[in-house]
N, C-alpha and C positions, 0 to 999 in steps of 0.2 A: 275493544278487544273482542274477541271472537270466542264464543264458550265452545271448545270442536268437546267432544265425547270420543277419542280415539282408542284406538285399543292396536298392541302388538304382537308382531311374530316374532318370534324366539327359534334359535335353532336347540340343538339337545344339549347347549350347556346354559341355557338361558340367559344368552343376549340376547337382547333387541334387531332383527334383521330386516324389519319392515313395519307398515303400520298401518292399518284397516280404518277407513273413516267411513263414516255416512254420506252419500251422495250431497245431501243439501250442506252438509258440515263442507265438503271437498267445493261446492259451487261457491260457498260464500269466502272461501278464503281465494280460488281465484279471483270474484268479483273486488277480495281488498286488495290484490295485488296487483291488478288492472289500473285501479284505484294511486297506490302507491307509486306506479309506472309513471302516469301521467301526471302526478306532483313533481317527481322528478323530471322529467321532461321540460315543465313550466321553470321547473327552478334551473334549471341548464339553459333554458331560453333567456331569461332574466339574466344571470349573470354573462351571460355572453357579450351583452354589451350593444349586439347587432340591431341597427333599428327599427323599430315594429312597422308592419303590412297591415291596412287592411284585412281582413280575412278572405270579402270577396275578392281582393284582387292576387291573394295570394293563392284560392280556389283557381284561378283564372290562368295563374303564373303554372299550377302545376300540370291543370288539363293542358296545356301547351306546349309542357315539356313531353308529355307521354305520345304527341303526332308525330 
């Protein structure tokens, strides 16, 4: 888990309307969610069933799709 230091905006009746972080606070929670993306992906690959590639040759499959 991720310790952020955040801190909030309020309008004039004090709710919450947004919320100020620290650059490196803001880079490390992209960096888990980047993170997060690509477990899922693997776990959507995995249950799919579909049968595994090489990787070179699936490098190989996709620069050939792009000519």
């Amino acid at each position: 888990m991720i310790d952020v230091k955040e801190r909030y905006i309020t309008d004039e009746k004090g709710n919450r309307t947004g919320v100020l972080l620290d650059i490196d606070d803001y880079n490390k929670i992209l960096d888990e969610l980047e993170e997060l993306y690509s477990i899922r992906a693997y776990d959507a690959a995995k249950a799919s069933g579909d049968e595994a590639i090489p990787f070179e040759e699936a490098v190989t499959e996709i620069e050939s799709s792009r000519k």
